[in-house]
C-alpha positions in Angstrom: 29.9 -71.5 -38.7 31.3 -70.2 -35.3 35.0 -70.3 -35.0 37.3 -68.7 -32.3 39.8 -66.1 -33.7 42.5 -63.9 -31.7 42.8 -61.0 -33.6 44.8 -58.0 -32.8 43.2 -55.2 -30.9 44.2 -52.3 -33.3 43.3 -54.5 -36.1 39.9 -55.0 -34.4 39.6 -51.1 -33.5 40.2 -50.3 -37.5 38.0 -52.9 -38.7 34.8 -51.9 -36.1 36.1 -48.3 -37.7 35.2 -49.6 -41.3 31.8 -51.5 -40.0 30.8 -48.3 -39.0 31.4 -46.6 -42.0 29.7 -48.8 -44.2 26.8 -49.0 -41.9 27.8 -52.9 -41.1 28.9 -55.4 -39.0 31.9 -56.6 -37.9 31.2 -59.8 -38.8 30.6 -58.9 -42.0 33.7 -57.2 -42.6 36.0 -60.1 -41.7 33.9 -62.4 -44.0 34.5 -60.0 -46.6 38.1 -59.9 -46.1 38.8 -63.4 -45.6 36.8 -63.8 -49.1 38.7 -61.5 -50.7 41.9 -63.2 -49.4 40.3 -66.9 -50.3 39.4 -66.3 -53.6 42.2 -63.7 -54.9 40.7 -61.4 -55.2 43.1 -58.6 -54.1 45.6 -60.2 -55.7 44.8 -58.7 -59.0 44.8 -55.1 -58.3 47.0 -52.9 -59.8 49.1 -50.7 -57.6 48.5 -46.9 -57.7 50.3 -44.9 -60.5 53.3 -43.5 -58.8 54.5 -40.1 -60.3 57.5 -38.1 -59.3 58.0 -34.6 -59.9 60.7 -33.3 -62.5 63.0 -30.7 -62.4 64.9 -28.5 -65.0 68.2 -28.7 -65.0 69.3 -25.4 -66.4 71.2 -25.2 -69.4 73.9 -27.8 -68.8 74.8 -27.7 -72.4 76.8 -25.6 -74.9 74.8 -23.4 -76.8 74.2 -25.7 -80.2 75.3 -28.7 -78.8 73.3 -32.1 -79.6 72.1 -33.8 -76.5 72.0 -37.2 -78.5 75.9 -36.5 -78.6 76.2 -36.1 -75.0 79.4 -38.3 -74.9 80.9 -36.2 -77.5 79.6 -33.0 -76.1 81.3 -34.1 -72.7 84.7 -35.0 -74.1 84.6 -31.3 -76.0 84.2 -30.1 -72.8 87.0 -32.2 -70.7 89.2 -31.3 -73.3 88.5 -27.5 -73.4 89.0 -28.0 -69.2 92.2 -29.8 -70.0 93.8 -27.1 -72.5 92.8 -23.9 -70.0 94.4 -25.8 -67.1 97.6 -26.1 -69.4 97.9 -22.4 -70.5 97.0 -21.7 -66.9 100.6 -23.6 -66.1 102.5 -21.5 -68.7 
């Protein structure tokens, strides 16, 4: 069937880009892509794996100190902060 379509002229620049690729036509490219749109097709891909990098942190606690207990480990701390800002007053 012939149809007229307006379609974007950097849209049409990277889909001639693709044809040529593949060795193709243009026309067969948009009847790809309208098939993949009609039927689903894309919509079942999964998205890329996205992976972040990680970073050490140092030694952020006390030598011997649980990290399960990090709210415990943090109040030891406070209150060792708390007790040298005291004597400091003195």
């Amino acid at each position: 069937m012939r149809t007229t379509v307006d379609i974007d002229d950097g849209v049409v620049m990277e889909v001639k880009k693709i044809a040529r690729s593949r060795h193709t036509s243009l026309r067969s490219i948009v009847n790809e892509a309208l098939r993949l749109i009609v039927t689903g097709a894309d919509m079942g891909r999964r998205p890329e794996r996205y992976s972040a990098p990680t970073y050490g942190m140092g030694r952020c606690m006390p030598e011997g100190s649980n990290p399960d207990k990090a709210l415990s480990v943090a109040s030891a701390m406070e209150d060792a902060e708390v007790a040298r800002e005291m004597d400091l007053r003195r």
